[in-house]
N, C-alpha and C positions, 0 to 999 in steps of 0.2 A: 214749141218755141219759147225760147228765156224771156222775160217779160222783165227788164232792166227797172222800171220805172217801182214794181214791187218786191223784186231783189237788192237792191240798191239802197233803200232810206234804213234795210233792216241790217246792214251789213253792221259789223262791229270791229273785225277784222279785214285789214287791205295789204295785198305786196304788192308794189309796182315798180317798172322800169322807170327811166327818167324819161323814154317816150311819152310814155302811157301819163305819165304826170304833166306834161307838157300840154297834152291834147285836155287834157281836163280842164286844165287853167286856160286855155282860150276858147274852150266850147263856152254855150250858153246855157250851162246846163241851174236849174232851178236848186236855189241855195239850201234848202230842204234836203234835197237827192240824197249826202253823205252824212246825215243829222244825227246818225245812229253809229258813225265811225269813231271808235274810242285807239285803235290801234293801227298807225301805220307804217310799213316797211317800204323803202323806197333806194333803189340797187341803180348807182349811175351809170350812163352813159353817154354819147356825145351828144346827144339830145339837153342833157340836164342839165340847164342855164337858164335856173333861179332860185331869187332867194329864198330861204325859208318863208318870208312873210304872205310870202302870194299863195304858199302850202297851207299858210295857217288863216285864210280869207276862204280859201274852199273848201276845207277839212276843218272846220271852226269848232268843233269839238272832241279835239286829242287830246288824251292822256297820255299815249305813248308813241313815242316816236325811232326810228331806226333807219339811218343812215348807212349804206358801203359806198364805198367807191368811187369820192368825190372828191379824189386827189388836184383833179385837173381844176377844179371853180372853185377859188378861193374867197368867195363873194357868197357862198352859200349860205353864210352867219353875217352877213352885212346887215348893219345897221342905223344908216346915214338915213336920219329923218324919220325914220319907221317905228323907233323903240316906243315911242307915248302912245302910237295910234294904235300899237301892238301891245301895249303891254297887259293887259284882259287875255288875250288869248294866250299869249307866253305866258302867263300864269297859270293855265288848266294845263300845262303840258308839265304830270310831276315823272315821266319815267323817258329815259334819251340813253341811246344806242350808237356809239357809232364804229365802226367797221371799216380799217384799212380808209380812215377818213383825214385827210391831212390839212382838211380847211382852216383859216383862221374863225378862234371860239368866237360866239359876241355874248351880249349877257340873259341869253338865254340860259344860262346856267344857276343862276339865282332864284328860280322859282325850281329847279328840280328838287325832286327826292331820292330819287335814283338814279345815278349815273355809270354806264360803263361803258369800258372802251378796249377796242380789240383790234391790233393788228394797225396803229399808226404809227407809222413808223418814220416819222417827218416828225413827230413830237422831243422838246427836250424837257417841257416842265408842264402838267397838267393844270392844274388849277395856279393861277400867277399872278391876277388880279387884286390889288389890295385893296381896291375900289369898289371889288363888288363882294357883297353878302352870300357865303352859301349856307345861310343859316336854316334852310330847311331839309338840305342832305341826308339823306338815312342812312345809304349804301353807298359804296366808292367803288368800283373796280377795276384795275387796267389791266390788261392780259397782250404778253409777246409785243409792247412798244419798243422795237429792239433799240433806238436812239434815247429813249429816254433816261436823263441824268436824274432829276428829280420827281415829286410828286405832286410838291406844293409849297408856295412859302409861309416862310414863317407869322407874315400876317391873317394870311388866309386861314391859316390852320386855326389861328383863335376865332373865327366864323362857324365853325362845324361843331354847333351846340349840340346837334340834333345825331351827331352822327352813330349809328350806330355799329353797321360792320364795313371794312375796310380790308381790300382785298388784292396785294400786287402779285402777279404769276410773270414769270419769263421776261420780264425788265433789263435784261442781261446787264446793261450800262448805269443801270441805278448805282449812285453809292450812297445816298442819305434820302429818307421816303418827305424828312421837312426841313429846305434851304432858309437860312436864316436872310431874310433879305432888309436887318436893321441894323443901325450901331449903337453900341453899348447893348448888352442884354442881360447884365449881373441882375440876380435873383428876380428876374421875368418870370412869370411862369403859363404855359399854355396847357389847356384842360379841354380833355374831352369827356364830358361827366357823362354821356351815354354811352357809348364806344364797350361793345360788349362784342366785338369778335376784330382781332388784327391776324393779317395771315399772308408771310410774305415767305413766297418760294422762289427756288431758281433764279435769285439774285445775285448773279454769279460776283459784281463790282460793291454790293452792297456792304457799307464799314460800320455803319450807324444809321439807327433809324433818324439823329439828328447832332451834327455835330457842334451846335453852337452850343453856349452855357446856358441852356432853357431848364427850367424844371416842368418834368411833364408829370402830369395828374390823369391817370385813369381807373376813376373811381366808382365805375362798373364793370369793369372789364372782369372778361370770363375764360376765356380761352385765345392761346396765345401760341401763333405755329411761323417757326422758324426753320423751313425745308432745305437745305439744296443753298444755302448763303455763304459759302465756306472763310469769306474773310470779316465775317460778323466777329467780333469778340466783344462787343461792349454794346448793352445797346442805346445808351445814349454819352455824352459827353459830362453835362449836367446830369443834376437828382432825376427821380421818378419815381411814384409811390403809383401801389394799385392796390385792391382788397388785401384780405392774409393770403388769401389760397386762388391761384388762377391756375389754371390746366393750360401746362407747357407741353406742346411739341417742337422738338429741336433736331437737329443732325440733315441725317441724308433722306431719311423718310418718316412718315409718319405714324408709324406702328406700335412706337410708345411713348406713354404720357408720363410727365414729370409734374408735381407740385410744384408753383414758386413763392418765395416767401412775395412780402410786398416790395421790395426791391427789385427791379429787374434787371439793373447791371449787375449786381453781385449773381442772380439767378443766370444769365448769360456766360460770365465768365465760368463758373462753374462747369457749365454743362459743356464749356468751349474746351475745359482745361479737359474735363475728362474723354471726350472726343480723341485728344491728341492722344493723351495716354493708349486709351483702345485703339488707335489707328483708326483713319478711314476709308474706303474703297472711293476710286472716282465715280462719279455722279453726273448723269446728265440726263436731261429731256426733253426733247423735238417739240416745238411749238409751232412748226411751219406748217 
């Protein structure tokens, strides 16, 4: 017989329904029990009505967290009253998951470092907030958000000091990855000084990684993949400088690599014009 009481405090990893999460939260189980849980995965159902906060009172030391299925509670990131009494614990949470999740965000996203999101498809702009800091971000990724127009505005964009790779797949309706949400922006300029991998596929509506007059700075950037974007021709409206030499992937796959100078519109149009000249075969790829 399983002996819960010495299986349990050593756990590190948890997947649970939103039953199984329900019954947790109104047992009386001893606050120690899940002390050793750094990772957990949590798949809705019509049991699952509640907030984050009461996950993060019994599960008090996560790292990561991973959300599907939470279309229907939109209270799930609610945060009326709760953020102060919370925010210690929303701080140790640096990695979030979510999956086919249509909830409204709260600001738990300001202590991540890692964020991805997969399959919401009620989303029209990810990150939107001006108000909040994602200045500890490392990673970005959103995969198959079929509504989604943008990615992030243009304020928030100058938050992500930290970021490092950035990553859009199957966006279908994207057409700029950064909305400009200010007026007047002559000679602005937004800088991601770590940002060492961007990589945007299967963009099918994509025209510009940003069409306002920004200048962008990416001043470690390393490698640069542009899959599957067929109405990309510029990629940005304004300047943008990066090293001498970044490893370019462009067209319909990703099979070979180009040098780009540190220009990336001039590098873009290039690669765009000579696509036309060689022709190119239709291109597509299931994300369903």
């Amino acid at each position: 017989m399983i002996d819960d009481d010495q299986i349990l405090p050593n756990l590190t990893e948890l997947s649970l329904c939103g039953k199984d999460v329900k019954m947790i939260l109104q047992a009386d189980f001893p606050q120690h029990l899940f002390g050793s849980l750094r990772d957990l995965g949590i798949a809705a159902d019509d049991s699952a009505c509640f907030p984050i906060w009461n996950v993060l009172e019994r599960f008090h030391n996560l790292e990561m967290l991973v959300l599907c299925y939470f279309s229907f509670h939109e209270e799930v990131f609610s945060m009326e009253g709760c953020l102060e009494k919370h925010v210690g614990k929303l701080a140790m949470i640096k990695e979030l998951e979510l999956c086919k999740q249509d909830s409204k965000f709260g600001p738990i996203f300001q202590y991540l470092e890692i964020l991805r999101v997969y399959h919401c498809q009620s989303l029209l702009i990810l990150l939107s907030s001006s108000s909040v800091s994602f200045g500890n971000l490392t990673k970005l990724v959103a995969f198959d958000c079929k509504k989604l127009i943008h990615l992030v505005t243009s304020s928030t964009a100058k938050t992500l000091a930290r970021l490092l790779s950035l990553c859009v797949y199957g966006c279908r309706a994207m057409t700029e990855v950064v909305i400009n949400d200010k007026d007047g922006v002559e000679k602005e300029e937004i800088v991601f000084p770590k940002l060492k991998r961007l990589e945007l596929r299967d963009l099918d509506s994509l025209t510009s990684f940003c069409s306002a007059n920004y200048t962008f700075k990416f001043p470690s950037l390393q490698d640069l993949s542009v899959i599957g974007c067929p109405k990309l021709k510029i990629f940005t409206t304004g300047e943008s400088s990066t090293p001498p030499r970044v490893n370019v992937w462009y067209g319909e796959t990703s099979n070979q690599r180009r040098w780009a100078s540190n220009d990336l519109n001039s590098t873009i149009q290039q690669l765009h014009a000579e696509k036309l000249l060689a022709g190119s075969s239709s291109y597509s790829v299931d994300y369903d």
